[in-house]
DOPA-49969 format. One record per residue (C-alpha): chain; residue number from 1; x, y, z; residue in three letters. Coordinates in pm, 1 decimal, padded with zeros to 6 digits. Each point is the difference from the previous one (the first is absolute). Last residue first. Layout:
<nodes>
[node 'A',NUM,[X,Y,Z],'ALA']
...
</nodes>
This chain:
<nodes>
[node 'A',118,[-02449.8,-00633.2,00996.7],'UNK']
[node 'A',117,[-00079.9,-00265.9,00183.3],'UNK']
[node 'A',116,[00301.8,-00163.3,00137.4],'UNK']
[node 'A',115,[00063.9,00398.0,00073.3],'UNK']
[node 'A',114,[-00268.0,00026.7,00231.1],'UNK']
[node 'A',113,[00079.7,-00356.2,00163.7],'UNK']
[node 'A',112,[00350.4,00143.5,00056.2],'UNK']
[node 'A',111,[-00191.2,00284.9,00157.6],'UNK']
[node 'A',110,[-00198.2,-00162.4,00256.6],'UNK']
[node 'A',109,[00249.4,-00267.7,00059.2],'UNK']
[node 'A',108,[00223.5,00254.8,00117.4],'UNK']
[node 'A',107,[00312.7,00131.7,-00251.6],'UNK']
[node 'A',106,[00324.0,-00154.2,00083.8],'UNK']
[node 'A',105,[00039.3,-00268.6,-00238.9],'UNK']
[node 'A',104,[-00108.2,00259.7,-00262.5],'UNK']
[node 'A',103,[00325.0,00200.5,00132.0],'UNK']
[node 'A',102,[00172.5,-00284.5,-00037.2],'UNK']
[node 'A',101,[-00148.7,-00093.8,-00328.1],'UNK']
[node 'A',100,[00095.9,00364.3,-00150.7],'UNK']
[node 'A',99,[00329.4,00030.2,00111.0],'UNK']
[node 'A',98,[00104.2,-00364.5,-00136.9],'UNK']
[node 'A',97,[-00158.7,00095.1,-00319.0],'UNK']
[node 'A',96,[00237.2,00335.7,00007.6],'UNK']
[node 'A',95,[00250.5,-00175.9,00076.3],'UNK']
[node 'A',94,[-00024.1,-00230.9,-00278.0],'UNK']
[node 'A',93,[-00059.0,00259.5,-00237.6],'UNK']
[node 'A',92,[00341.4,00100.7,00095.1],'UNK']
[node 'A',91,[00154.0,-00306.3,-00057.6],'UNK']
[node 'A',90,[-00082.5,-00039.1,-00329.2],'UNK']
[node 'A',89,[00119.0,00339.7,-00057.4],'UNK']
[node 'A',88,[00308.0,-00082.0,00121.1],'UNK']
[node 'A',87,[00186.3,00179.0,00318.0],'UNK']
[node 'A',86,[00365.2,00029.1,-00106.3],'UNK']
[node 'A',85,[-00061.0,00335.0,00013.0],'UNK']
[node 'A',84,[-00186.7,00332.2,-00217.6],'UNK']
[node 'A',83,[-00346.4,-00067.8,00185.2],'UNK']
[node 'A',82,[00045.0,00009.4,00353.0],'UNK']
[node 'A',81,[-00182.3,-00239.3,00284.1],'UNK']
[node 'A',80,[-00028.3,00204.7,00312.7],'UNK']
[node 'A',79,[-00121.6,-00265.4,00231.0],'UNK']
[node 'A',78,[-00276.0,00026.1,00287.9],'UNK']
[node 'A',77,[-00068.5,-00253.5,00273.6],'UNK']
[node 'A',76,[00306.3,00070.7,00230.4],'UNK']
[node 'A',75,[00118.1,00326.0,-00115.3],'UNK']
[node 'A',74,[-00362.5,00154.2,00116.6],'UNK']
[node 'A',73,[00003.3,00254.1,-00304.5],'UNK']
[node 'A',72,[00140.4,00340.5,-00050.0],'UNK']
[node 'A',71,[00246.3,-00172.2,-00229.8],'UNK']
[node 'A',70,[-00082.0,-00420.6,-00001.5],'UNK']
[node 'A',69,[00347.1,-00179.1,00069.9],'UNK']
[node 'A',68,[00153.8,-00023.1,-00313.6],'UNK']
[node 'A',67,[-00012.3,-00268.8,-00289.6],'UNK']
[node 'A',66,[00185.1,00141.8,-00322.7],'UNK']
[node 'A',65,[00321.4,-00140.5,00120.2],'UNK']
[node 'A',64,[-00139.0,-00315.8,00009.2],'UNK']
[node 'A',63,[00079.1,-00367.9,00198.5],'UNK']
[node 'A',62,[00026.7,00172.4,00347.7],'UNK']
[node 'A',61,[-00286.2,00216.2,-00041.5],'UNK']
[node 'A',60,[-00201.7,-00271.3,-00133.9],'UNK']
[node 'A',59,[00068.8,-00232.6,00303.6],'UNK']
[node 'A',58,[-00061.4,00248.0,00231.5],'UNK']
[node 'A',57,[-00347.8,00045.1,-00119.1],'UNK']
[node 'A',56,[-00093.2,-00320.7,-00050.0],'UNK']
[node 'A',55,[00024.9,-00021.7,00358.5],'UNK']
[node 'A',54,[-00238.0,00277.8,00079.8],'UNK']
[node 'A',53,[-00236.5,-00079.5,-00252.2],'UNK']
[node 'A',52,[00008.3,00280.5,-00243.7],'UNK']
[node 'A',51,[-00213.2,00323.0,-00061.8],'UNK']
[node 'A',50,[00091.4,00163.5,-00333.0],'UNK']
[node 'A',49,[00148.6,00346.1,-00016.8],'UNK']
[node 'A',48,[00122.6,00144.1,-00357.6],'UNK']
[node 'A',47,[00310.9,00138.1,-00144.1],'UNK']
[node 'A',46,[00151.8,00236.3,-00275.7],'UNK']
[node 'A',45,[-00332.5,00109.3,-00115.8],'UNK']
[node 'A',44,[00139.9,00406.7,00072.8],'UNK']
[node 'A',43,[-00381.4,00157.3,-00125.2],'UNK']
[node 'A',42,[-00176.9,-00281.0,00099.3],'UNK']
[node 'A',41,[00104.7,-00083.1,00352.1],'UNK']
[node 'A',40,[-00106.6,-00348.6,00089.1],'UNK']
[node 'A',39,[-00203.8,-00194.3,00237.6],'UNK']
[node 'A',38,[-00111.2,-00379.4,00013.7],'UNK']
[node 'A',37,[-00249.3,-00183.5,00206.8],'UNK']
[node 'A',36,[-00200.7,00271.1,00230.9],'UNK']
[node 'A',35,[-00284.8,-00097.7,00152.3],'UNK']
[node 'A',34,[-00383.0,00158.4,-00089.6],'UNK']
[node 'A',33,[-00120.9,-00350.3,-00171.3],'UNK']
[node 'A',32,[00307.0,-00032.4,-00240.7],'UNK']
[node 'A',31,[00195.4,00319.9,-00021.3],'UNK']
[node 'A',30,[00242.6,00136.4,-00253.7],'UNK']
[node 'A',29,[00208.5,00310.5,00104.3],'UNK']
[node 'A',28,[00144.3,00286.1,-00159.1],'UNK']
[node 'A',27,[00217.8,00229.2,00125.4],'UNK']
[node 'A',26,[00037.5,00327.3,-00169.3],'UNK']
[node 'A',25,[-00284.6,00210.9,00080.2],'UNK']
[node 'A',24,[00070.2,-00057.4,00369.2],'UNK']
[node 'A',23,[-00148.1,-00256.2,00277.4],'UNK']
[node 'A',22,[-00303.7,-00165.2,-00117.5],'UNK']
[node 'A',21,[00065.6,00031.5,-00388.6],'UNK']
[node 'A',20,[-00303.2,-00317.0,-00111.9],'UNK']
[node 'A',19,[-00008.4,-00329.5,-00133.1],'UNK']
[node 'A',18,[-00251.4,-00276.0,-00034.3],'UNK']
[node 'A',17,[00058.3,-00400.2,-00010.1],'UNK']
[node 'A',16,[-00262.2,-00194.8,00109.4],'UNK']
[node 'A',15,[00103.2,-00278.5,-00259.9],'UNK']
[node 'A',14,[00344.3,00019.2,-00144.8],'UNK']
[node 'A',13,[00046.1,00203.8,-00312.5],'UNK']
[node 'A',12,[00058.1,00333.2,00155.1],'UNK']
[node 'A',11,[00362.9,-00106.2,00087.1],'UNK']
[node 'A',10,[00043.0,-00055.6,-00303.9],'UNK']
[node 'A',9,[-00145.6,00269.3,-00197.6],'UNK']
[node 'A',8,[00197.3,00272.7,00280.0],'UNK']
[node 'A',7,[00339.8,-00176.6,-00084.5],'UNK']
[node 'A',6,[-00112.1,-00006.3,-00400.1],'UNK']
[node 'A',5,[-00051.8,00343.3,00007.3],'UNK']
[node 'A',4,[00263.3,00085.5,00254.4],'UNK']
[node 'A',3,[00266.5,-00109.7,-00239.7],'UNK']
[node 'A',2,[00289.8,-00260.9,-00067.6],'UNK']
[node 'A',1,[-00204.2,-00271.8,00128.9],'UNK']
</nodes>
C-alpha cells in the first residue's frame, strides 16, 4: 500500500469498519464498533498504529526494524508499524487483520452480535 487511498480502502473493507479525525485534522483512525484498530497520520503516512497481543508484540519489534513500540500509544498493546522498511506489505495487512479480530475479540457480546449482523 504505497498510498492512503488504498490504506484507508483497506482498512475500510472489513466489516463494521468506519473512520473518523478524533484527535487532530491529521490523524486518522479506523474504528470497528466505536474502538480504535489502526491509526495513521495522512498528511506524513510514514507509519501507522495497530493494536498487538502483548507478546506478539515483542517478538515483531525484535524481528523488524519497521515494528516500534506504539507512539502516543500504550507501548504494550500498540505497534508503530512503518511503511518505507523491511515491513512487507503482506505483512502489513496482516497486522492490520490481527488488529481488527482482537479488537472484535474484545467487543461485548452485545456488539459482536451487532456486527455478526451487519
Amino acid at each position: 500500500m504505497n498510498n492512503i487511498e488504498d490504506f484507508r480502502d483497506y482498512c475500510l473493507s472489513f466489516k463494521g469498519a468506519t473512520e473518523k479525525f478524533p484527535f487532530d485534522k491529521t490523524t486518522l483512525v479506523f474504528y470497528v464498533m466505536n474502538k480504535m484498530f489502526c491509526l495513521v497520520d495522512i498528511e506524513e503516512f510514514e507509519y501507522c498504529n495497530l493494536k498487538c497481543d502483548p507478546d506478539e508484540a515483542e517478538e515483531l519489534r525484535a524481528q523488524y526494524n519497521g515494528v516500534k513500540p506504539g507512539y502516543h500509544m500504550s507501548k504494550v498493546h500498540w505497534n508503530s508499524v512503518y511503511f518505507n522498511s523491511d515491513v512487507s506489505t503482506k505483512l502489513l495487512k496482516e497486522l492490520i487483520v490481527n488488529s481488527y479480530d482482537l479488537v472484535v475479540k474484545g467487543l461485548t457480546k452485545k456488539d459482536q452480535a451487532a456486527l455478526n449482523e451487519m
